[in-house]
mmCIF file of the N, C-alpha and C atoms, coordinates in Angstrom:
data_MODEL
# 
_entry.id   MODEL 
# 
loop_
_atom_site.group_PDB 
_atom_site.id 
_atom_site.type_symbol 
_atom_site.label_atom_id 
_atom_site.label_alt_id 
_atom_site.label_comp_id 
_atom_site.label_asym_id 
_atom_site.label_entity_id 
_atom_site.label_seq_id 
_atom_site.pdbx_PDB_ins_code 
_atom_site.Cartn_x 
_atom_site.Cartn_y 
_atom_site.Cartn_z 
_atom_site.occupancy 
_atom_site.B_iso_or_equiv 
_atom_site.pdbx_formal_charge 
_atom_site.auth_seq_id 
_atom_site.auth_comp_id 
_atom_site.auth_asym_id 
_atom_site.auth_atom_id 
_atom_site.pdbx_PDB_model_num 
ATOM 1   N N  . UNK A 1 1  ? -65.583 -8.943  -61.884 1.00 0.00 ? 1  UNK A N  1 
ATOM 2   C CA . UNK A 1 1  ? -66.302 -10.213 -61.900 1.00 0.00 ? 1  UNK A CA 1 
ATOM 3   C C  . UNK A 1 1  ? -65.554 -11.281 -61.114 1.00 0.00 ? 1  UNK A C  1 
ATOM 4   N N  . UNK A 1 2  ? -64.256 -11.283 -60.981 1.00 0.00 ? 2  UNK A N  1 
ATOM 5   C CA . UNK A 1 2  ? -63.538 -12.588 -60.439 1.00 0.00 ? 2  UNK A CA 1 
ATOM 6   C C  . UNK A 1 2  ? -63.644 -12.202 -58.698 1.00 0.00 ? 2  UNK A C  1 
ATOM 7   N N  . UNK A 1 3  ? -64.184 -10.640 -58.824 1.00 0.00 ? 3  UNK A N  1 
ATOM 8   C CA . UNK A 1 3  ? -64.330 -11.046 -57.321 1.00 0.00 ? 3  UNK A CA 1 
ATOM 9   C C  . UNK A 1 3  ? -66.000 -11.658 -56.624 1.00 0.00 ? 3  UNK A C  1 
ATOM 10  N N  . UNK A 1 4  ? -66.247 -11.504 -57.765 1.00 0.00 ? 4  UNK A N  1 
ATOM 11  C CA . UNK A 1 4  ? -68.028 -12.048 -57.469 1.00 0.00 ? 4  UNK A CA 1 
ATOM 12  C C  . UNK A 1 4  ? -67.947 -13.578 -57.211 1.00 0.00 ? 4  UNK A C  1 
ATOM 13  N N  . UNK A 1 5  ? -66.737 -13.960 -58.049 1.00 0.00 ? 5  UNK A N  1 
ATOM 14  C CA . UNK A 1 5  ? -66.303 -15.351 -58.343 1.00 0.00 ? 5  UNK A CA 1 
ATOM 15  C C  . UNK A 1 5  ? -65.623 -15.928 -57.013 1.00 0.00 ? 5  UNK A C  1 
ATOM 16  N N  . UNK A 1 6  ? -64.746 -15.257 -56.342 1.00 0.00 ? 6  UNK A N  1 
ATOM 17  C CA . UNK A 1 6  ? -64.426 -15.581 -54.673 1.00 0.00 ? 6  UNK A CA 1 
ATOM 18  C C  . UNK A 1 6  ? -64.963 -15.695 -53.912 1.00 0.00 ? 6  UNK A C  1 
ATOM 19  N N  . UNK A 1 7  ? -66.216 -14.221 -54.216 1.00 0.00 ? 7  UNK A N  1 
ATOM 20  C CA . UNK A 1 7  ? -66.835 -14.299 -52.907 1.00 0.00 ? 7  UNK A CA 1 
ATOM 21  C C  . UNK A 1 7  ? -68.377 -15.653 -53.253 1.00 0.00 ? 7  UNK A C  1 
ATOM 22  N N  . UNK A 1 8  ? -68.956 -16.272 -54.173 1.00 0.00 ? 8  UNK A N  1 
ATOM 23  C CA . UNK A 1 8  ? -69.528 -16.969 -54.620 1.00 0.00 ? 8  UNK A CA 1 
ATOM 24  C C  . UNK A 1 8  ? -68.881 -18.449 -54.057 1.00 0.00 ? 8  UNK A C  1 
ATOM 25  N N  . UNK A 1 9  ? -67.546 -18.665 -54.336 1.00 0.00 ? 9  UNK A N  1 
ATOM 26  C CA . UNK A 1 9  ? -67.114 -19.628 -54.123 1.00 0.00 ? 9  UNK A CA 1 
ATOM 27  C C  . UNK A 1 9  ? -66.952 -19.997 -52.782 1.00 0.00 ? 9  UNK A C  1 
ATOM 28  N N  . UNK A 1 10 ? -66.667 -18.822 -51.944 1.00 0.00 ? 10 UNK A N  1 
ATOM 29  C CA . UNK A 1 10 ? -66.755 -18.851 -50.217 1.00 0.00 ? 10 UNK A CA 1 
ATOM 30  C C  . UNK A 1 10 ? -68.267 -18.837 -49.372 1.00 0.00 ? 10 UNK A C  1 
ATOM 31  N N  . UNK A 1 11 ? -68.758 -18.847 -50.141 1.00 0.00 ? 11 UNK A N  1 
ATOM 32  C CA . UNK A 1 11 ? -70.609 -18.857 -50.334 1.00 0.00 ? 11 UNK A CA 1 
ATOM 33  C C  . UNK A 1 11 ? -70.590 -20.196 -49.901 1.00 0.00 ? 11 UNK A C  1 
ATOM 34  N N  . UNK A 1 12 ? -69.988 -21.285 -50.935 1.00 0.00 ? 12 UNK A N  1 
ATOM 35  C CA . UNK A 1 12 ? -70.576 -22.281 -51.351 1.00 0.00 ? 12 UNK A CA 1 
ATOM 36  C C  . UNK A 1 12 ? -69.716 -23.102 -50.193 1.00 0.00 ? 12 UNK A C  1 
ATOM 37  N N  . UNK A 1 13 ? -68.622 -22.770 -50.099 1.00 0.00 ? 13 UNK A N  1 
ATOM 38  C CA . UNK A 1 13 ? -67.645 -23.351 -48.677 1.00 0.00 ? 13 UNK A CA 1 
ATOM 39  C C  . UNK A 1 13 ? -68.648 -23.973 -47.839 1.00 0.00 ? 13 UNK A C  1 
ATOM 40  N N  . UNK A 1 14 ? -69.380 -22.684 -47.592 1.00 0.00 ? 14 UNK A N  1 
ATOM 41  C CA . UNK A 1 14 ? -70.474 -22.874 -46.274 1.00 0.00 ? 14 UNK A CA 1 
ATOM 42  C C  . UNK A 1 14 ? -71.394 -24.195 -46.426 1.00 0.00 ? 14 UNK A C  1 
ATOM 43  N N  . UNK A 1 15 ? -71.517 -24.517 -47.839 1.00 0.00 ? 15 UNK A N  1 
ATOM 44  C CA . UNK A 1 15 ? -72.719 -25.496 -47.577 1.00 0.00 ? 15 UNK A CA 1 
ATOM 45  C C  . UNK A 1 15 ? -71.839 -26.331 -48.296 1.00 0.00 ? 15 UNK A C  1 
ATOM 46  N N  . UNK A 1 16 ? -70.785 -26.369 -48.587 1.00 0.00 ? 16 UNK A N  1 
ATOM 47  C CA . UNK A 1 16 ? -70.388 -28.094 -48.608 1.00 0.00 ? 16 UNK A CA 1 
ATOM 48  C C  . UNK A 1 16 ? -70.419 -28.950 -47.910 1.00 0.00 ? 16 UNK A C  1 
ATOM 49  N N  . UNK A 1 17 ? -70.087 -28.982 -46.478 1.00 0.00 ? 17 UNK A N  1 
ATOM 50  C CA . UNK A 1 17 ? -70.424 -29.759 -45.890 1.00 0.00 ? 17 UNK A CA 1 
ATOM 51  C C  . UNK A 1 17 ? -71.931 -30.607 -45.954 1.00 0.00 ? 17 UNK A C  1 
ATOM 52  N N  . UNK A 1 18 ? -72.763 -29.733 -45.794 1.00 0.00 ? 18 UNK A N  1 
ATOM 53  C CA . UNK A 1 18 ? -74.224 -30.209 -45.689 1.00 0.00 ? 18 UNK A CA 1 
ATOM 54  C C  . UNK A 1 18 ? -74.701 -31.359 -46.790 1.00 0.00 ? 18 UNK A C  1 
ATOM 55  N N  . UNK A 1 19 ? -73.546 -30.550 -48.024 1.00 0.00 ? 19 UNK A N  1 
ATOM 56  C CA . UNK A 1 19 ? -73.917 -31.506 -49.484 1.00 0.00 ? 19 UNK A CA 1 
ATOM 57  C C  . UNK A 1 19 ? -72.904 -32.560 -49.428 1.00 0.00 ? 19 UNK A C  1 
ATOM 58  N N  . UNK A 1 20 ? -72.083 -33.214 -49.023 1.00 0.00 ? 20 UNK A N  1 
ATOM 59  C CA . UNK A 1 20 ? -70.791 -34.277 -48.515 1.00 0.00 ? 20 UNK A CA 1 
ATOM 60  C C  . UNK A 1 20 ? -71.780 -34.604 -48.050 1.00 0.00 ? 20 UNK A C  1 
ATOM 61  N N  . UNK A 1 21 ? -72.112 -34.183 -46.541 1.00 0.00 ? 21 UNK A N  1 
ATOM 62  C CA . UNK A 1 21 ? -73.078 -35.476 -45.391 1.00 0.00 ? 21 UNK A CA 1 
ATOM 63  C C  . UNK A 1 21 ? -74.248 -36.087 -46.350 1.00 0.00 ? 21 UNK A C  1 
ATOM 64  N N  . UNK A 1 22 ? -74.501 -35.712 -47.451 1.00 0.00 ? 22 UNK A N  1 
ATOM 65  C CA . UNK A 1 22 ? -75.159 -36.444 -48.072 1.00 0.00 ? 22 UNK A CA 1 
ATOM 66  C C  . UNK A 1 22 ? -75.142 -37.350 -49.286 1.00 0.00 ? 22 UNK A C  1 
ATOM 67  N N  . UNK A 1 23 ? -73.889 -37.288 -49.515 1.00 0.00 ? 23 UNK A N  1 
ATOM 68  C CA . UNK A 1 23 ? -72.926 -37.945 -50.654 1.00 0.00 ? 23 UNK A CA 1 
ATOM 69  C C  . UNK A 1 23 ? -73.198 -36.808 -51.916 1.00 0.00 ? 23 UNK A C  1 
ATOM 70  N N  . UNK A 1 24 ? -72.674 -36.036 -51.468 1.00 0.00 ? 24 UNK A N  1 
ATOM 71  C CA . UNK A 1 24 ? -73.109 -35.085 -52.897 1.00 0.00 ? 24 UNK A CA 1 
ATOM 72  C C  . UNK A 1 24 ? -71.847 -33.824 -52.971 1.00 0.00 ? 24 UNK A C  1 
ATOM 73  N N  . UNK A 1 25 ? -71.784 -32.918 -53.880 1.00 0.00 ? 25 UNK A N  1 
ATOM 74  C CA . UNK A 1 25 ? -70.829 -31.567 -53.833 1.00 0.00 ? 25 UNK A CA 1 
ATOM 75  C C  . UNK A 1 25 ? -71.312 -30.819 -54.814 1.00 0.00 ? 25 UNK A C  1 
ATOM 76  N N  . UNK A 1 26 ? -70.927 -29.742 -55.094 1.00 0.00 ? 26 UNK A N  1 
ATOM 77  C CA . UNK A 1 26 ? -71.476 -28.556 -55.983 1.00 0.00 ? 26 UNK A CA 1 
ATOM 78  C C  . UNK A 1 26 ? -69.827 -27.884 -56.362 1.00 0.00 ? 26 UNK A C  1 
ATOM 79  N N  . UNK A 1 27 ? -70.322 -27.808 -57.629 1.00 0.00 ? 27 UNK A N  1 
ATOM 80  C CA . UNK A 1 27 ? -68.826 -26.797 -57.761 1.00 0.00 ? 27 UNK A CA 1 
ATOM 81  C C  . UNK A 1 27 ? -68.882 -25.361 -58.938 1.00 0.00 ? 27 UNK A C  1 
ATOM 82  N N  . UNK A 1 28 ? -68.423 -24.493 -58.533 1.00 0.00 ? 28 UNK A N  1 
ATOM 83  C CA . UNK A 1 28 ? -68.788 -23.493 -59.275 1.00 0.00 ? 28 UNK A CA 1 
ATOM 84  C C  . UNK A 1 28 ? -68.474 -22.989 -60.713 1.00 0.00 ? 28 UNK A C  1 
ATOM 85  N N  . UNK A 1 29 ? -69.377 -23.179 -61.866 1.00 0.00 ? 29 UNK A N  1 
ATOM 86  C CA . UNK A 1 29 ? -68.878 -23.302 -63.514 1.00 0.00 ? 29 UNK A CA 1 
ATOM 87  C C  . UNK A 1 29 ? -68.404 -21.705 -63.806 1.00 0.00 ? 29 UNK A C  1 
ATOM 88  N N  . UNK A 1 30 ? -69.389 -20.632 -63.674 1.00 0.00 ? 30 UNK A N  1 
ATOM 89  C CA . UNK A 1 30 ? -69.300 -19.806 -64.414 1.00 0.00 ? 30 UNK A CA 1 
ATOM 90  C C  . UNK A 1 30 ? -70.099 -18.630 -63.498 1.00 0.00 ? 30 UNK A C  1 
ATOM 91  N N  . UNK A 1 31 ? -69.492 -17.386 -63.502 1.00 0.00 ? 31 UNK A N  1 
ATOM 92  C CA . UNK A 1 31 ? -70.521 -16.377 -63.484 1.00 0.00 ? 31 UNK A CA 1 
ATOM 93  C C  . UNK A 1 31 ? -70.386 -15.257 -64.143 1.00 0.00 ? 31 UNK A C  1 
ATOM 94  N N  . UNK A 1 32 ? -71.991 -14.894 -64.953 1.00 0.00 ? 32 UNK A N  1 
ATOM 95  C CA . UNK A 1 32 ? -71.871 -14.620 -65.997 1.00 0.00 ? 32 UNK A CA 1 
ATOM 96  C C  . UNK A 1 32 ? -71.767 -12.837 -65.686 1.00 0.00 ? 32 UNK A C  1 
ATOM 97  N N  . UNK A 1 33 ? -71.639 -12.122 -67.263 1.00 0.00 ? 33 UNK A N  1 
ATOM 98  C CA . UNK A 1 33 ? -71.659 -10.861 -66.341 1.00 0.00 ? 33 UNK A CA 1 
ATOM 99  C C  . UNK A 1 33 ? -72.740 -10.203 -66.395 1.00 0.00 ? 33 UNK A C  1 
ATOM 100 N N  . UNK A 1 34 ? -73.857 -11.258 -66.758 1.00 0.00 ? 34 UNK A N  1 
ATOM 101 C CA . UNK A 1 34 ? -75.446 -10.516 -66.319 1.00 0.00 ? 34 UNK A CA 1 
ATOM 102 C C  . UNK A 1 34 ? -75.716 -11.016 -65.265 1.00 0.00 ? 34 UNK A C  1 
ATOM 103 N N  . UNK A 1 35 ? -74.814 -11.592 -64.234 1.00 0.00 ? 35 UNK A N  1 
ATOM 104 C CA . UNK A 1 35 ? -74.654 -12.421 -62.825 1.00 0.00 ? 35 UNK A CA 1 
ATOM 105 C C  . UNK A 1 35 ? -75.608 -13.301 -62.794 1.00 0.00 ? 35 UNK A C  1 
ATOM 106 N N  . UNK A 1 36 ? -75.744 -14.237 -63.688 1.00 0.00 ? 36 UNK A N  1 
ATOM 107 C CA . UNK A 1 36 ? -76.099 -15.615 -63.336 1.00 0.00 ? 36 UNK A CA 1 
ATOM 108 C C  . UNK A 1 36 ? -75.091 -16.708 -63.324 1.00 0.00 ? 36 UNK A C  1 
ATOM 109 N N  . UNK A 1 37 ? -74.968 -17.559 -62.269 1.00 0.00 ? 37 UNK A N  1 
ATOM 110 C CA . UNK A 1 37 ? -74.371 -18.209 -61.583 1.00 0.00 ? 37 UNK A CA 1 
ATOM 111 C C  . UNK A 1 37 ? -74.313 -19.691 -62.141 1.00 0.00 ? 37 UNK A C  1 
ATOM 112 N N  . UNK A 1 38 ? -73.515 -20.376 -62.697 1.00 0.00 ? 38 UNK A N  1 
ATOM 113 C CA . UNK A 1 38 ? -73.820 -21.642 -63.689 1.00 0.00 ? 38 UNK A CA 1 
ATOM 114 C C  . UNK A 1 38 ? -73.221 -22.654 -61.971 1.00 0.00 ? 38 UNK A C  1 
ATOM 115 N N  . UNK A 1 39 ? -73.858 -23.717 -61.561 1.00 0.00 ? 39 UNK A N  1 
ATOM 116 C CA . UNK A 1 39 ? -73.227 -24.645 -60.886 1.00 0.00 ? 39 UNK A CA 1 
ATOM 117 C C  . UNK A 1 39 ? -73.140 -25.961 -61.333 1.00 0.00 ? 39 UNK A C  1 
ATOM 118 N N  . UNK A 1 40 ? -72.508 -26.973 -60.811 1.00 0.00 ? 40 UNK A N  1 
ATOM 119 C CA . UNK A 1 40 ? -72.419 -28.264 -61.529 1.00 0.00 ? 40 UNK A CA 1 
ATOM 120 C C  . UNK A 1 40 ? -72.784 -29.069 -60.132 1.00 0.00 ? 40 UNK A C  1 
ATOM 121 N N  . UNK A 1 41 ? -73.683 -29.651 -59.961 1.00 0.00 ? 41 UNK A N  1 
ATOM 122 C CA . UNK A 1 41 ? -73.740 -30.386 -58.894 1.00 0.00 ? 41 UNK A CA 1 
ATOM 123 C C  . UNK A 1 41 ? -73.159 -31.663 -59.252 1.00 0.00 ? 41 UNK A C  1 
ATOM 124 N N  . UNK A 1 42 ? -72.852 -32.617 -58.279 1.00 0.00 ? 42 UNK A N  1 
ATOM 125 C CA . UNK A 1 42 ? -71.559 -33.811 -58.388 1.00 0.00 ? 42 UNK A CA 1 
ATOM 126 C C  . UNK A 1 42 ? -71.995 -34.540 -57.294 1.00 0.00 ? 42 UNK A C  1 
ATOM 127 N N  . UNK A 1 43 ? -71.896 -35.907 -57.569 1.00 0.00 ? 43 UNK A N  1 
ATOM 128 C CA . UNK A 1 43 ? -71.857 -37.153 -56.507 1.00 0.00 ? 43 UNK A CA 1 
ATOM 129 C C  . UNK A 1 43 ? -73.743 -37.643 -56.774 1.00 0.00 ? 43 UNK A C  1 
ATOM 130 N N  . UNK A 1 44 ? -74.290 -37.212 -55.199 1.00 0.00 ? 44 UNK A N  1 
ATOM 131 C CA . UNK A 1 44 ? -75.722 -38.060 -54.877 1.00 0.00 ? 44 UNK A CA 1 
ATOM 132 C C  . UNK A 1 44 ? -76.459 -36.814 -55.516 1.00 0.00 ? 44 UNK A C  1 
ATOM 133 N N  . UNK A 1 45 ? -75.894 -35.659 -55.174 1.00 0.00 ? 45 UNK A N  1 
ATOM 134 C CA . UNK A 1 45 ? -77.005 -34.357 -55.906 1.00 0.00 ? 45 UNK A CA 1 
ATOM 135 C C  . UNK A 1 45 ? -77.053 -34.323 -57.306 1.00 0.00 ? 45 UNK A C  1 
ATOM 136 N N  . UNK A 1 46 ? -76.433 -35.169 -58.160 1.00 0.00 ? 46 UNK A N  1 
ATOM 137 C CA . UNK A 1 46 ? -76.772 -35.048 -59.685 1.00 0.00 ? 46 UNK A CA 1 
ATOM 138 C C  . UNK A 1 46 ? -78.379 -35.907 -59.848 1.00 0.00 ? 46 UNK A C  1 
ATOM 139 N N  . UNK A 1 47 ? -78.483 -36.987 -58.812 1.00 0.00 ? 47 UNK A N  1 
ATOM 140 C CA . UNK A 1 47 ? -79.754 -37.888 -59.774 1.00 0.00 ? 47 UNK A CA 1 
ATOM 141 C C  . UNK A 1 47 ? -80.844 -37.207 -58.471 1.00 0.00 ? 47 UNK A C  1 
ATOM 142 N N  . UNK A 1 48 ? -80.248 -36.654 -57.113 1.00 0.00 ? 48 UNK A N  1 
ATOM 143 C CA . UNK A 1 48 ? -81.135 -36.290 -55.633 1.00 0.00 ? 48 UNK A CA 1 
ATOM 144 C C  . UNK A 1 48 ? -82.997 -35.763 -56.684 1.00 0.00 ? 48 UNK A C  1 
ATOM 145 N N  . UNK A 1 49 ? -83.673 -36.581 -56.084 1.00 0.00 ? 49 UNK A N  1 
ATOM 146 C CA . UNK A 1 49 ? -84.980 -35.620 -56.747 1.00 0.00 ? 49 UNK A CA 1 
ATOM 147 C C  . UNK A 1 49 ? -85.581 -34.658 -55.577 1.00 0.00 ? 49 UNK A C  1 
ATOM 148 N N  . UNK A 1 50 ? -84.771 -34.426 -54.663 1.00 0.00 ? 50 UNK A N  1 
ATOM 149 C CA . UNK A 1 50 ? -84.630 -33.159 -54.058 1.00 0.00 ? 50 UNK A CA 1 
ATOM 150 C C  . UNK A 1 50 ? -83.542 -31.821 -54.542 1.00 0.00 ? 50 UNK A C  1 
ATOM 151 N N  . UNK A 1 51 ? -83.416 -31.715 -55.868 1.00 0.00 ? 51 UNK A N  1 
ATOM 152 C CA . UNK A 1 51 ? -81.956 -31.355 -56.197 1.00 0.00 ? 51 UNK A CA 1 
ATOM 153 C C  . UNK A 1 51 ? -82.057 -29.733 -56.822 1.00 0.00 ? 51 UNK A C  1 
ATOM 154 N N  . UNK A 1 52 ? -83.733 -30.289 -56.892 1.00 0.00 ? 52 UNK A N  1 
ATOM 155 C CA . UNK A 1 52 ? -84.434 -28.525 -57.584 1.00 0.00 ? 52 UNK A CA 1 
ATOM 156 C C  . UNK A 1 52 ? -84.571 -27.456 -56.401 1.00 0.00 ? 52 UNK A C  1 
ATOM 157 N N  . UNK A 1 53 ? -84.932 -28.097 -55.561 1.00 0.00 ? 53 UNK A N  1 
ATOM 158 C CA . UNK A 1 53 ? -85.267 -27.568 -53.970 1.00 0.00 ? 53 UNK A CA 1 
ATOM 159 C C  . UNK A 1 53 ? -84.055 -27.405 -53.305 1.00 0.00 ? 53 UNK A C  1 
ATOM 160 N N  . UNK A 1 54 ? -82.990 -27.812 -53.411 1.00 0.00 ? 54 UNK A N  1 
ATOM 161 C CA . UNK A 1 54 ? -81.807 -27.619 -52.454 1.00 0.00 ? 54 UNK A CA 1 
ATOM 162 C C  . UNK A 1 54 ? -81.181 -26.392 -53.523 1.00 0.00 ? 54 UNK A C  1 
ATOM 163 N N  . UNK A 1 55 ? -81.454 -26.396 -54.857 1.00 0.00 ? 55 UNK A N  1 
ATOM 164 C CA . UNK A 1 55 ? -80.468 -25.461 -55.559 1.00 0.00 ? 55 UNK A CA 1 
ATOM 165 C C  . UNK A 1 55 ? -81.268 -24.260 -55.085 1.00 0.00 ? 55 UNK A C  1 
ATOM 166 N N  . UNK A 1 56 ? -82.933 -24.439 -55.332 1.00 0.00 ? 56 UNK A N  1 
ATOM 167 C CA . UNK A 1 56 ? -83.202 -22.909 -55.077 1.00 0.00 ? 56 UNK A CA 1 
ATOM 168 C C  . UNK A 1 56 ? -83.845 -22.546 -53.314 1.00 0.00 ? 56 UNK A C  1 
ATOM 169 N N  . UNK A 1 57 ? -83.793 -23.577 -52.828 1.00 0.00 ? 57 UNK A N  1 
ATOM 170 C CA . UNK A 1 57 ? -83.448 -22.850 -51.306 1.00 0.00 ? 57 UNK A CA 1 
ATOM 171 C C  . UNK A 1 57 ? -82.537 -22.801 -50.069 1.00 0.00 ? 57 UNK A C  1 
ATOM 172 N N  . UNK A 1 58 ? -81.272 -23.552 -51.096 1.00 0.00 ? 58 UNK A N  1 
ATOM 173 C CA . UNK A 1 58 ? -80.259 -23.538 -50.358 1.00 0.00 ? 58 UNK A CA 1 
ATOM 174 C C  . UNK A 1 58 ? -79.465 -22.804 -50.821 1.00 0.00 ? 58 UNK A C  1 
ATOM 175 N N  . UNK A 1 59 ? -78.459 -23.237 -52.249 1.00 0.00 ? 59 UNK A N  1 
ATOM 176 C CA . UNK A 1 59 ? -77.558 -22.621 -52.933 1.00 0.00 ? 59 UNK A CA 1 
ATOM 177 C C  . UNK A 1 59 ? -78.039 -21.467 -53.350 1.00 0.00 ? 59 UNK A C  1 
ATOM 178 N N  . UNK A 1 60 ? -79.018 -21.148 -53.995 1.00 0.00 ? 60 UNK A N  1 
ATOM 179 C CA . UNK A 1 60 ? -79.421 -19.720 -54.529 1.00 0.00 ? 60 UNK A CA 1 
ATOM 180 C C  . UNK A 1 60 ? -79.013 -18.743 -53.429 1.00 0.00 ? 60 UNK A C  1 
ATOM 181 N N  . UNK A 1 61 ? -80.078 -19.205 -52.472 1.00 0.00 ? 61 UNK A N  1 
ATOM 182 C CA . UNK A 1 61 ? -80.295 -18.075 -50.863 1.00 0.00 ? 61 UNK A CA 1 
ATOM 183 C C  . UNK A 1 61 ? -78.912 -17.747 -50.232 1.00 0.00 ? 61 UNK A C  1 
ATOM 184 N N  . UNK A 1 62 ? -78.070 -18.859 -50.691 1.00 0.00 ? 62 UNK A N  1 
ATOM 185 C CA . UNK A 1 62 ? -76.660 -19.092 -49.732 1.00 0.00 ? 62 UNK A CA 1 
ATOM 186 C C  . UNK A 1 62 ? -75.832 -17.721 -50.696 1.00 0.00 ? 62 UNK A C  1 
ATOM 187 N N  . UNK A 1 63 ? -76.301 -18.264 -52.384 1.00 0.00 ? 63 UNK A N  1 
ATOM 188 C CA . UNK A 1 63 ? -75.244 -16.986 -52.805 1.00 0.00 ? 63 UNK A CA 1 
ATOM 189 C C  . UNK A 1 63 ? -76.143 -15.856 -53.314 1.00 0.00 ? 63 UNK A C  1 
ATOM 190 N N  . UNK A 1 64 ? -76.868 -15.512 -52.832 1.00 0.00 ? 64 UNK A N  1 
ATOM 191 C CA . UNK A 1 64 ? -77.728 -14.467 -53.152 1.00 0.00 ? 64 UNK A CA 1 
ATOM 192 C C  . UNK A 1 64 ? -77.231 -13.535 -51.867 1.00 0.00 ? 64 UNK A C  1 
ATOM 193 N N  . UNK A 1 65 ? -77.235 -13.984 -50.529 1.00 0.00 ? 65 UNK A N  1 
ATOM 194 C CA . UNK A 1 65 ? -76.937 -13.689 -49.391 1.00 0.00 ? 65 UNK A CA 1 
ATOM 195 C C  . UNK A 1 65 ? -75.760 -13.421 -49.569 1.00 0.00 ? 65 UNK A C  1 
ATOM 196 N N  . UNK A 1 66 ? -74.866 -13.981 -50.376 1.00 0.00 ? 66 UNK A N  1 
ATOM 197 C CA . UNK A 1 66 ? -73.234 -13.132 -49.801 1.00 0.00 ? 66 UNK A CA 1 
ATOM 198 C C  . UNK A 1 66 ? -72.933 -12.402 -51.136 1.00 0.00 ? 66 UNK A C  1 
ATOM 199 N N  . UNK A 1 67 ? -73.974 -12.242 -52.184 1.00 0.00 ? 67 UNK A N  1 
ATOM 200 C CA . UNK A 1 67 ? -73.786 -11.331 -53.626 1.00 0.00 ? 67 UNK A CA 1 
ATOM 201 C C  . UNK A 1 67 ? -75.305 -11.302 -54.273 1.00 0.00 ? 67 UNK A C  1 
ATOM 202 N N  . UNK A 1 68 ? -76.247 -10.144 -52.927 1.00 0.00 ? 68 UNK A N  1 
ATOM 203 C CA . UNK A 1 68 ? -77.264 -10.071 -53.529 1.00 0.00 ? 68 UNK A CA 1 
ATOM 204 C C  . UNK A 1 68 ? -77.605 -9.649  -54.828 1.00 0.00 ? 68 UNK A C  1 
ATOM 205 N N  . UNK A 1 69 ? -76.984 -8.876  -56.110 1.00 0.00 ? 69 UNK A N  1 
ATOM 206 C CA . UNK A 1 69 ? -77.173 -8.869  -57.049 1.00 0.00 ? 69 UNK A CA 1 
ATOM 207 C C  . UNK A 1 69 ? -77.047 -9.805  -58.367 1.00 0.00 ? 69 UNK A C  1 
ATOM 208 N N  . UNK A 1 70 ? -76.798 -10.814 -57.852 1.00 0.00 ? 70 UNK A N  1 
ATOM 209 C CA . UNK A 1 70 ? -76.710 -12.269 -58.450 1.00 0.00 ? 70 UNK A CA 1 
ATOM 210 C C  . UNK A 1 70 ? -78.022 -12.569 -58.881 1.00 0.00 ? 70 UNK A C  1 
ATOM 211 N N  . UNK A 1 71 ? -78.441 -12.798 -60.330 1.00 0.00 ? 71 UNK A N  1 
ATOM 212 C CA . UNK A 1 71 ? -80.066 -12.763 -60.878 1.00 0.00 ? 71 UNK A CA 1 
ATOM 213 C C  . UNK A 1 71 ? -80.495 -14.801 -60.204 1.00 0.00 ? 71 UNK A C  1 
ATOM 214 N N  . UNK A 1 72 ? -79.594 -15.526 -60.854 1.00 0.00 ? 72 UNK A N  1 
ATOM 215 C CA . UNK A 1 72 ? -80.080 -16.345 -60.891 1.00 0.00 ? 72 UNK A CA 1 
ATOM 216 C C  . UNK A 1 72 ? -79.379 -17.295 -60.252 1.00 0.00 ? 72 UNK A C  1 
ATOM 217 N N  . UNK A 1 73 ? -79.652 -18.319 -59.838 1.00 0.00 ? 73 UNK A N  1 
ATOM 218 C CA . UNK A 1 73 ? -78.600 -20.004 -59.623 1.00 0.00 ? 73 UNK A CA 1 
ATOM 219 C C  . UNK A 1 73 ? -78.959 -20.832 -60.682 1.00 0.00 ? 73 UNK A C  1 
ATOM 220 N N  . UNK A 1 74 ? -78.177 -21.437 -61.407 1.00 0.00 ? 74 UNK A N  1 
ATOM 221 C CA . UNK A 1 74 ? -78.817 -22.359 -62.441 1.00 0.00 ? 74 UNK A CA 1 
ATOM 222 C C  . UNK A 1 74 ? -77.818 -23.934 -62.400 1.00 0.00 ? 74 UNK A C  1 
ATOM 223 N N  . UNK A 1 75 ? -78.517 -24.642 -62.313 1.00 0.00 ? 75 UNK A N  1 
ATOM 224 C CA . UNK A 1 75 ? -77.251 -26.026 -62.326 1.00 0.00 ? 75 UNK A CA 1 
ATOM 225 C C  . UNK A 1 75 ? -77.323 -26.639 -63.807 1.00 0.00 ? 75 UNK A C  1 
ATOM 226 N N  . UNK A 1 76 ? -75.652 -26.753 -64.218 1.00 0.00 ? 76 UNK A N  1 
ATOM 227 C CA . UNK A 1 76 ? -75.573 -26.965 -65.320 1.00 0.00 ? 76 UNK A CA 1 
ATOM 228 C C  . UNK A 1 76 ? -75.355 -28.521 -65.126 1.00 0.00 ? 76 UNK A C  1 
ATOM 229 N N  . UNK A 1 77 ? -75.572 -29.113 -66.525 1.00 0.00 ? 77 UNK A N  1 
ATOM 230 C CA . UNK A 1 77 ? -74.881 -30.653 -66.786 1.00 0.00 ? 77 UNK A CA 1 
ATOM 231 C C  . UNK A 1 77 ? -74.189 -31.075 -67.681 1.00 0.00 ? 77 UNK A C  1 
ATOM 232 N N  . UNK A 1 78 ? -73.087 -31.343 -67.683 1.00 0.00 ? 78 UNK A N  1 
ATOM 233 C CA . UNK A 1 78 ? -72.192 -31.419 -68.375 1.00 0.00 ? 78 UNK A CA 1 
ATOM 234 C C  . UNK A 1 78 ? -72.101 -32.708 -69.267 1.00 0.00 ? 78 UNK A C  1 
ATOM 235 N N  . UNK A 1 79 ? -73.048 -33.324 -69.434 1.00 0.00 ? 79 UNK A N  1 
ATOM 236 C CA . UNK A 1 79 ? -73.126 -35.104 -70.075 1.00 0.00 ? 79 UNK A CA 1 
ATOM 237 C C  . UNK A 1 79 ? -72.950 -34.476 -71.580 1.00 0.00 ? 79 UNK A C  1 
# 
């Protein structure tokens, strides 16, 4: 599992930038070992009401693509 957890996290490398240029970051909580993927989005992407749409056609696709057996992306909130 901790390598699902590297390669997930080098996933997400890729699209930090994109989420910075927009005042925002993502960081990775948990993956589970029925491989769903817990994220915490941070900054402009916590209130973005684009934030449902960037998780599931950006982040999902981004780590689905480098650990296609990954079931789900889910963004957690920690309040």
């Amino acid at each position: 599992m901790d390598n699902h957890f590297k390669i997930i996290e080098e996933a997400l490398e890729g699209i930090r930038p994109y989420l910075k240029a927009d005042g925002g970051d993502i960081s990775l909580v948990e993956v589970s070992d029925e491989l769903v993927v817990k994220v915490k989005l941070l900054g402009a992407c916590v209130d973005c009401p684009m934030s449902y749409q960037t998780m599931k056609n950006g982040v999902e696709q981004v780590i689905k693509k480098a650990v296609p057996e990954v079931k789900e992306v889910v963004a957690v909130n920690n309040n």
